[in-house]
N, C-alpha and C positions, 0 to 999 in steps of 0.2 A: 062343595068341597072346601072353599076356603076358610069356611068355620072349623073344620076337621085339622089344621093346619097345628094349632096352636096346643091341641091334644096330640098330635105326633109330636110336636117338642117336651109335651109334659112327660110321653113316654119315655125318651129318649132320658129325657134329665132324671126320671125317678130311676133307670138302669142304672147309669152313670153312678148318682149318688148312692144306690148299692151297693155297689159294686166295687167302688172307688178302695178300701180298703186292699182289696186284691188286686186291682190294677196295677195301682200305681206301686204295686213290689214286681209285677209284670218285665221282662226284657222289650215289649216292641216303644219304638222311640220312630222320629221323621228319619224318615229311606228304610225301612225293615220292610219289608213288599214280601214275604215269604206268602200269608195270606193271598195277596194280589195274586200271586202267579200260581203257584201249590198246591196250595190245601183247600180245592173244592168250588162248589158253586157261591157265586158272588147274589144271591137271591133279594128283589123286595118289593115291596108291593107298589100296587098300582098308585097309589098315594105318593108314597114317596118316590116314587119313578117322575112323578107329576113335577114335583119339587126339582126333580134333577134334570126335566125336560126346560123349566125355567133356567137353571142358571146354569143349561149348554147354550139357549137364545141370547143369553146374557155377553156368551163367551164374541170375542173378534170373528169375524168373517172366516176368514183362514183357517181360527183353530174348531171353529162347527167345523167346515167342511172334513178337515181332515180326521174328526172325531168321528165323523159319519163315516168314514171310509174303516174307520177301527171298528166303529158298531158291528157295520154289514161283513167284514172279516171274520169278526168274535160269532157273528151269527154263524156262517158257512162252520169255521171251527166245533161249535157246540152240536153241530148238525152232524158233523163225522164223529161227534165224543173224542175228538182230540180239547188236551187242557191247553188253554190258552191265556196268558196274561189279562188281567181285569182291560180292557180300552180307556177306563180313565188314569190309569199308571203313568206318569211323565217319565222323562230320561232320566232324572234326577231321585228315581224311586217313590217319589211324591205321589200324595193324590191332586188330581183335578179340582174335584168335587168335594177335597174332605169337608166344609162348612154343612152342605147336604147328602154327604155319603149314606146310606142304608144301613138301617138296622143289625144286616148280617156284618158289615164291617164293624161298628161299633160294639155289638158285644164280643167279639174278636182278641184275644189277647194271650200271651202265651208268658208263663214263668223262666223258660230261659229262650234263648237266642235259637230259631228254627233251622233246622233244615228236613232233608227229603229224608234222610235217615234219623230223625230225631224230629219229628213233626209237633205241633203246639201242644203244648200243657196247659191246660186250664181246669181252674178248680171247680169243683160240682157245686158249691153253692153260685157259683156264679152261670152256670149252666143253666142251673135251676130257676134264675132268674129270666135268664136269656127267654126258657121257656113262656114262661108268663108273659114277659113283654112282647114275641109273637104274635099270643095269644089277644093281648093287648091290642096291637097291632091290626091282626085278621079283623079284629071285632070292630073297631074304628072306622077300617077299609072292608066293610061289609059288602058291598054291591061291585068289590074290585078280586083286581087278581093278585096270586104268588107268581113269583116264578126267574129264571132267572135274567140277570136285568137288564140283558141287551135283547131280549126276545121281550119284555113289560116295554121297553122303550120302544120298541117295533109294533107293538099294540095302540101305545097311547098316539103314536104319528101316523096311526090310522086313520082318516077323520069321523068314520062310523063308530069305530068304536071309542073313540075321544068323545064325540058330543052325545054318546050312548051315557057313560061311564060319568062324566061333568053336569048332565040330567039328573045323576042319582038313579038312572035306571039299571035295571040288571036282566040280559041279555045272553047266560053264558054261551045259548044255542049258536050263535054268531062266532063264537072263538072254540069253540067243542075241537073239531079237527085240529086245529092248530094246536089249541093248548095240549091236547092228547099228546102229541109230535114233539112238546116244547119241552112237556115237564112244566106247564103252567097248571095253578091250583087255583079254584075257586074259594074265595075266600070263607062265604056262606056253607060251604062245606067243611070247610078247618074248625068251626066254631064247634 
């Protein structure tokens, strides 16, 4: 897996550098959380869950524990399909994690200022990129999962299926009921 590390950032930056044209005419700037809380599931894969399982270990004592308590929350929530703010959202409208935020944040972006009656704009080539870099994505994280990231982060702190998954093996019989329940996607199958 830690070879695969350096090809999620090439992914990441080859979007970026597409993109960047339409971005950066974009309205989201630090504290716009409309994403975060809003418009939809926060989704990424097992890879990049991996990366974000590191630098919550990273994080002081205090603020794990109390992130674990927003995880297992944001779980119950997504279980009733009630929406509920991303768990890595600070007070401050910040993210946590943005250095290793997911895929689905990062191609993220909206032409003017969001709300609930006026939801994000974003342009189709930029869409169309998002697409590929997915696809990118999947195919990198071949032997892992989609899905969304408090339910990927509740998989990888399994330890069967973390030292399944860090083997390079693939197992999905093991996560089948779950991922059914979760809205978790085998990645082998996206391709």
């Amino acid at each position: 897996m830690e070879k695969k590390i350096p090809e999620l950032a090439k992914i990441y930056s080859s979007f970026a550098q597409g993109t960047k044209v339409y971005t950066d005419q974009g309205a989201c700037q630090k504290g716009c959380s409309f994403c975060c809380t809003d418009a939809g599931s926060i989704d990424t894969t097992s890879l990049e869950g991996l990366q974000i399982q590191r630098a919550i270990k990273a994080l002081p004592r205090a603020r794990q524990t109390s992130l674990n308590k927003a995880l297992a929350k944001n779980i119950r929530k997504r279980e009733k399909r009630e929406t509920h703010p991303c768990p890595f959202l600070l007070k401050n409208r910040a993210c946590m994690i943005y250095p290793v935020r997911p895929f689905a944040c990062r191609r993220i972006y909206s032409n003017h200022v969001c709300t609930r009656e006026n939801p994000p704009q974003v342009n189709r080539q930029v869409m169309d990129m998002a697409t590929q870099s997915i696809r990118a994505l999947q195919q990198l994280d071949d032997t892992g999962y989609s899905g969304h990231i408090s339910f990927v982060l509740h998989m990888l702190d399994t330890p069967a299926f973390l030292e399944t998954y860090l083997a390079g093996e693939f197992k999905p019989e093991a996560i089948m009921r779950f991922g059914k329940s979760h809205g978790i996607i085998i990645n082998k199958m996206m391709i």
